[in-house]
VEXRO-49645 format. One record per residue (C-alpha): x, y, z. Coordinates in steps of 0.5 Angstrom, whole numbers, plus 500, padded with zeros to 3 digits. Layout:
REM residues N
XYZ ...
***
This chain:
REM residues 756
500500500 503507498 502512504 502519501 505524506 504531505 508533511 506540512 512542514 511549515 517552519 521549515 518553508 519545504 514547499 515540495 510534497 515528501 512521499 514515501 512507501 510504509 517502511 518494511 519490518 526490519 530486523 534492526 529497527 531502532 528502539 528507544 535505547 538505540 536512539 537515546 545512545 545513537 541518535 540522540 546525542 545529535 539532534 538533542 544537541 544539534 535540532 533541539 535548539 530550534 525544533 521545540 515547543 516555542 522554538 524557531 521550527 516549533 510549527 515544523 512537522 519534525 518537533 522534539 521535546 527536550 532530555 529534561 522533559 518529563 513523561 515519555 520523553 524519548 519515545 516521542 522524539 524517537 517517533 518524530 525522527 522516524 517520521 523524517 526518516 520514513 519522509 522523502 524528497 527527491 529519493 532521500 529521507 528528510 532527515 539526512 537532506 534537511 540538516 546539511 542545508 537543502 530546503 532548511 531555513 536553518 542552513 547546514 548543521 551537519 557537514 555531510 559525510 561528518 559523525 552526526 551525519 553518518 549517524 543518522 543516515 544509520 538511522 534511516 537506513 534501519 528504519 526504512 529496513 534498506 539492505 545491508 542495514 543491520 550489517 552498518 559498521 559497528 566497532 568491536 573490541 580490540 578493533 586496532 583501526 585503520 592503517 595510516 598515512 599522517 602528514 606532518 602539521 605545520 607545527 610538525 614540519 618546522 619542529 622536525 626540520 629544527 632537530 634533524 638539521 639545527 636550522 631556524 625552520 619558521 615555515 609554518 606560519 608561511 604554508 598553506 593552514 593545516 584544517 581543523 577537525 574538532 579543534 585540531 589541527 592533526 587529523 590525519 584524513 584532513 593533512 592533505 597536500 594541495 599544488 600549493 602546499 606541495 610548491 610551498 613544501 618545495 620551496 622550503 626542502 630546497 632552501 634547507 637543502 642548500 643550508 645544509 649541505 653546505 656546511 663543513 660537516 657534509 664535505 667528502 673528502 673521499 669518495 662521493 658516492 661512499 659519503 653519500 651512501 654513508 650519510 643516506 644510511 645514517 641521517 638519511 634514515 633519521 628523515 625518513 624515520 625508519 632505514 632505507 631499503 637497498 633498492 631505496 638507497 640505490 634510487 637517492 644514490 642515482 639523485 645524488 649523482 645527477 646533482 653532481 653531473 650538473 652543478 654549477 661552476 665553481 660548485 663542489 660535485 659533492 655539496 652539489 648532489 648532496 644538496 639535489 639528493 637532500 632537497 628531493 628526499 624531502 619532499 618524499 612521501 616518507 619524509 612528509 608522511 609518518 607511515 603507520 602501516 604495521 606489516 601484516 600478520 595472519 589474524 589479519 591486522 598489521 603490526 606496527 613496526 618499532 620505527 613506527 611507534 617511535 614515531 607515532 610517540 614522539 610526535 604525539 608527546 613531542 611533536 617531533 621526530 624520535 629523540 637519540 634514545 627513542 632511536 636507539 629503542 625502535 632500532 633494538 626493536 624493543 618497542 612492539 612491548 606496551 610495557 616498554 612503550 609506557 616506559 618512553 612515554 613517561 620518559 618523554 613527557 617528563 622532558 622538557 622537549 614535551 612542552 611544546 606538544 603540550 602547549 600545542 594542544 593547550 591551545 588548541 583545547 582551549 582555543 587559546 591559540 586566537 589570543 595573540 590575534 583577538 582585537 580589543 578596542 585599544 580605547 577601552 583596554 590600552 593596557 593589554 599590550 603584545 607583552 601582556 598576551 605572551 604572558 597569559 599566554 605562558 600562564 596558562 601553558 605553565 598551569 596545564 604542563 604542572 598539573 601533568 608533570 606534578 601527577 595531578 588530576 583533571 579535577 586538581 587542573 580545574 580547580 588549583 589554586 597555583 598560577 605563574 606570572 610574571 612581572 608585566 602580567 602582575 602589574 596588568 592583573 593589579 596583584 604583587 609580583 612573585 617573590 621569586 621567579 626562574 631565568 624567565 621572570 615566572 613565579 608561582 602564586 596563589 591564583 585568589 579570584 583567579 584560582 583554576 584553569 576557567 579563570 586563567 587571563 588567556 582563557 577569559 580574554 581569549 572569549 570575549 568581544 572586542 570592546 566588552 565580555 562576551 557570555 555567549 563565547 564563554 559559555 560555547 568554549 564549554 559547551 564544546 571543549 569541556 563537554 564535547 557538545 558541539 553547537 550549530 551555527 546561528 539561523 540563517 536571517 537571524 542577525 548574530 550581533 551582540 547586544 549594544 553596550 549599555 552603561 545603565 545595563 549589565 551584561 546579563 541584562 543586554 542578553 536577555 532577549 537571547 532567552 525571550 527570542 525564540 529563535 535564539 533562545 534554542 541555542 542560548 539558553 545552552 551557552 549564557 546561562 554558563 557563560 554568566 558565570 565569567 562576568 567577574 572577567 572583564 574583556 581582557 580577563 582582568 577581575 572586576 568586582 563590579 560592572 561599572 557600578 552595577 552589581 555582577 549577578 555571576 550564577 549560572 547553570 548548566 542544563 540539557 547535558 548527559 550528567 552535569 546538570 545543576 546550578 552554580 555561582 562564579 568560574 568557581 562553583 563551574 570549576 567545581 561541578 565540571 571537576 566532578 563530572 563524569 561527563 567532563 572528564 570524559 570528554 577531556 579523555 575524548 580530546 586527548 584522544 583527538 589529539 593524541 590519535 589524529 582520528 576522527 573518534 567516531 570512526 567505527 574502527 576506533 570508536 571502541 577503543 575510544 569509548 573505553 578510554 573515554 569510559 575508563 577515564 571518567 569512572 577512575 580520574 586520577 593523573 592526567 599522566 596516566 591517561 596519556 600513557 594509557 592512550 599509548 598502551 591501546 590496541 590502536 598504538 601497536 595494530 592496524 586492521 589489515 585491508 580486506 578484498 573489495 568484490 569488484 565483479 560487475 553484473 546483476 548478481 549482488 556483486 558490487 558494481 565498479 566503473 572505472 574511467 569513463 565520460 567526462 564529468 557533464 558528458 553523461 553516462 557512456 561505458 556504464 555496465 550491463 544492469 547501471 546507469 550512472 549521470 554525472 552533471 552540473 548542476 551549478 557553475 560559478 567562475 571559482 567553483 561547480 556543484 555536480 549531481 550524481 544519479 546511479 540507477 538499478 536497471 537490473 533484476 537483482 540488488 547491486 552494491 555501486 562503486 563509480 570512478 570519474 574523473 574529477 577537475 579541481 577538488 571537492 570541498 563539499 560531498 554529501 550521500 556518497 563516501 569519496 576516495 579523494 578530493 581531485 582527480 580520478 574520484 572513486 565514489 562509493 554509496 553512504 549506508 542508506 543508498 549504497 545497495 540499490 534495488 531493481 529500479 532504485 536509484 541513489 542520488 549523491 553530489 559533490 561541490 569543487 573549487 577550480 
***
């Protein structure tokens, strides 16, 4: 029976009618415990804050009711998200089209091909008991995960270049901006290599290149090519970060000798090939990318090499390559032993080199890294000079890298009462200065209305309007850094500026049309109400015991969160909530991980292993140094899943359907197999860019799982419906879990966006 649903989704101005056929039983349908454990954490988090009673969408067809609502709460939100699932347009459930911005007054939420995304598309396809449902991928213990390539960061580059070489290697700031997933700037899906990253890579291999062989050290005074056989052998494998095999060692050998056949006049032969063979090397592969491919076993996983997980350590607690002794480990191949790996672990994040590694993700948990940057109106806050931000942000380095090295808790690193500054910084906070300090003018104090990491001067400042405080980010950072609950962006059409200053108002009173306003109020009432909490802190993070004369009301409250929920008063009652908050300390576990690993966490290949630190980690606590070894004693850190075959026999039978080359991108559907039509054509053109349309149809008499190659021009910054093996060139798309298996007559309808 065919059920026409008109969906009169109002709020959400469709204009299209949305059909569907009643969904066929389904042997994994979704009950309230899958939807509360899978689904919820994303519409709970994401939708809510529009699709409520007295919400922007409250008179959409799609309306939730929030996790702190009494009654049947998830049953009803569980029946209202099945509605969307079960609900069409052009072939694809509402539920997945709606929320990346097709038809959505609210734009893009969710970014197609993202966690959330995937979840839901997990959702529709059990709902509507498409093949292959049931066998969605889900993690098992002691899953390692997938086999790796990871590119170096920016801050990696410069770091390693510094100590293999000794040179002053400040390319970062110059190369093309590594993107951030999560917050971090290390995911190894996103460290791609662009023409111009790759010209820009170029360019700063050559530059080192010349400086080094220049040096009296990388004469010869024999043979040529023993010296550069020999060098090859010993600082050549410290580039690449493992040996180089005999048939790699004849390849350089063959650059170095082409160097030395063309060098300049008045250009040593020698200095000449070193320099070619040194510029080329890197801007290899092995150099750029730290392989973490392991060698495969008969369990089918592969075993990382002890070169391997030297690396995986250092750059993890380092952010550089293998120091001497890490070396000297991997080379003895005592490293495949999480006993001896947890060894150089609390070696290395007990040595001063780990610093940086900590500063680095510091910054990027906290967001901190935007301080040097942030304007502020030089009117209102003319001492927060350049001096003062390098001060916090030492401070606040200072706090997080004594509560590792002292054995602290996450608890103690929320609430601690020790901070470090300097002279400049006590003179802008109004406090003495410390009484004694080390080679860089930094003392330890008692931190007073200061005391615990929320309350440090680069946290507060880093969060603020130009010319005023800003409740608003404050209480974002943590939502989303401290409980991992990442928040959509503001409407479309809704005008996302502060309130007016007002000298006869307080902060909270200019933000009170957040809470009266109901398409901010959704969001809002998730971010002010926490955010008011840091209203003793000015714009620039200096304590103010009132606000222009007016009185500071600083209690807040927390609510819609897993286990956190409850009133508070000031950053330290906050502090103090979070501290014991399973949630919290779960997700700062989540964030270690993020950082630690370069994964996404909600890769079904890793999503157990980081469920059971994350897990682990909240029911325990105890020292932050336990938690990062912990990370390195996992499955993940030694194994990888070994690639298993992809069927690739063409037809009718079930199989799955692989089209290699073919036709251009708007040039149709030619080469196709028996059984498949595939289209690919634009559908939008502008000078820098196009959106395409990918249409595969069934025409055969039994299921086919579809896999399409084509040729793509520029790359795809934005794909949805469809997984893709890369950004440019020969794309292999392959279908998302509700439309990868088309039955006889279906169709799967996927796209792709492109920068020229």
């Amino acid at each position: 029976m065919r059920v026409s649903l008109l969906a009169p989704i109002v709020g959400l101005a469709l204009g299209l009618a949305a059909c569907t056929d009643a969904a066929p039983p389904s042997p994994c349908e979704p009950d309230v415990g899958y939807f509360e454990a899978k689904v919820w954490p994303v519409v709970g988090r994401i939708c809510v804050a529009c699709h409520v009673a007295g919400g922007a969408a409250a008179s959409s067809d799609f309306v939730l009711a929030p996790a702190s609502a009494t009654g049947s709460t998830m049953a009803a939100n569980l029946a209202a998200a099945r509605r969307m699932a079960l609900a069409t347009e052009a072939g694809e459930p509402l539920l997945l089209r709606r929320p990346v911005g097709t038809g959505h007054p609210g734009g893009m939420v969710i970014s197609p091909g993202s966690a959330e995304h995937r979840a839901l598309a997990d959702f529709a396809a059990r709902v509507r008991g498409d093949v292959g449902a049931c066998d969605a991928p889900t993690c098992r213990q002691g899953d390692p995960g997938p086999r790796l390539l990871r590119r170096l960061s920016r801050a990696e580059y410069d770091a390693t270049l510094r100590a293999l070489f000794g040179v002053d290697a400040r390319y970062a700031p110059g190369l093309v901006a590594d993107v951030v997933v999560n917050g971090f700037d290390n995911n190894a899906d996103a460290l791609t290599v662009t023409p111009l990253l790759a010209e820009q890579l170029r360019q700063a291999a050559e530059e080192v290149a010349a400086t080094v062989a220049a040096r009296p050290d990388a004469a010869c005074a024999g043979d040529g090519l023993v010296c550069a056989r020999t060098w090859l052998e010993t600082r050549g494998a410290r580039v690449v970060r493992r040996p180089l095999t005999s048939d790699e060692l004849t390849r350089w050998l063959a650059v170095y000798q082409v160097g030395r056949d063309t060098a300049a006049a008045g250009v040593p032969a020698h200095r000449a090939g070193l320099e070619l063979m040194l510029a080329a090397l890197l801007q290899s592969p092995s150099f750029l990318y730290r392989s973490e491919l392991g060698e495969l076993g008969d369990d089918g996983r592969a075993a990382l090499t002890s070169y391997e997980i030297a690396s995986e350590l250092s750059y993890f607690l380092w952010s550089a390559p293998p120091d001497d002794e890490l070396w000297q480990a991997a080379v003895a191949d005592r490293l495949r032993d999480p006993a001896a790996i947890a060894v150089q672990a609390r070696r290395l994040l007990a040595a001063p080199q780990a610093r940086a590694a900590l500063d680095r993700f510091t910054d990027q948990w906290l967001e901190t890294e935007r301080l040097a940057t942030v304007a502020r109106d030089a009117d209102l806050f003319s001492t927060f000079t350049p001096a003062v931000r390098v001060a916090m942000s030492e401070e606040v380095h200072r706090q997080v890298a004594d509560a590792v090295g002292r054995g602290a808790s996450f608890g103690d690193l929320l609430t601690g009462r020790r901070t470090w500054i300097d002279a400049t910084l006590a003179g802008f906070y109004g406090v003495p200065a410390p009484g004694a300090v080390d080679a860089a003018g930094f003392g330890a104090v008692d931190a007073g209305d200061r005391a615990g990491l929320l309350a440090a001067g680069a946290v507060v400042a880093a969060h603020a309007r130009a010319n005023s405080t800003s409740p608003v980010h404050r209480g974002k950072l943590v939502r989303e850094r401290l409980l991992c609950q990442a928040l959509p962006p503001p409407p479309p059409g809704v005008v996302a500026q502060p309130p007016p200053l007002d000298p006869t108002l307080t902060a909270r009173d200019r933000y009170a049309a957040h809470a009266s306003n109901p398409a901010c109020a959704g969001c809002h009432r998730l971010m002010d109400p926490i955010g008011f909490a840091f209203e003793h802190f000015d714009g620039v993070g200096r304590w103010r015991a009132d606000e222009g004369g007016l009185a500071i009301d600083d209690r807040g409250e927390i609510i819609d969160s897993r286990s956190t929920n409850g009133p508070f008063t000031g950053v330290g009652g906050l502090a103090a909530a979070l501290a014991t908050s399973p949630e919290a300390a779960g997700c700062f576990a989540r964030q270690w991980l993020r950082w630690g690993y370069g994964v996404d966490e909600d890769d079904p290949q890793v999503a157990c292993v980081a469920a059971e630190v994350e897990a682990t980690f909240a029911a325990h606590g105890g020292p932050i140094e336990d938690l990062v070894v912990a990370l390195t004693a996992s499955v993940h850190f030694r194994f990888r899943q070994g690639d298993g075959a992809t069927p690739t026999e063409p037809g009718p039978d079930g199989g799955v359907v692989d089209i290699d080359a073919g036709a251009p991108i708007d040039g149709g559907a030619t080469g196709d197999p028996p059984g498949l039509t595939v289209s690919l054509t634009h559908t939008d053109d502008w000078p820098t860019g196009y959106c395409a349309a990918l249409i595969v149809t069934n025409t055969s008499a039994a299921p086919i799982t579809w896999r399409v190659t084509r040729p793509v021009t520029g790359t795809i910054n934005n794909h949805w419906s469809c997984e893709i093996s890369a950004a440019t060139g020969a794309v292999t798309f392959t279908g998302a879990s509700y439309n990868a298996t088309l039955a006889p007559g279906a169709r799967a309808e996927a796209g792709f966006c492109a920068n020229l």
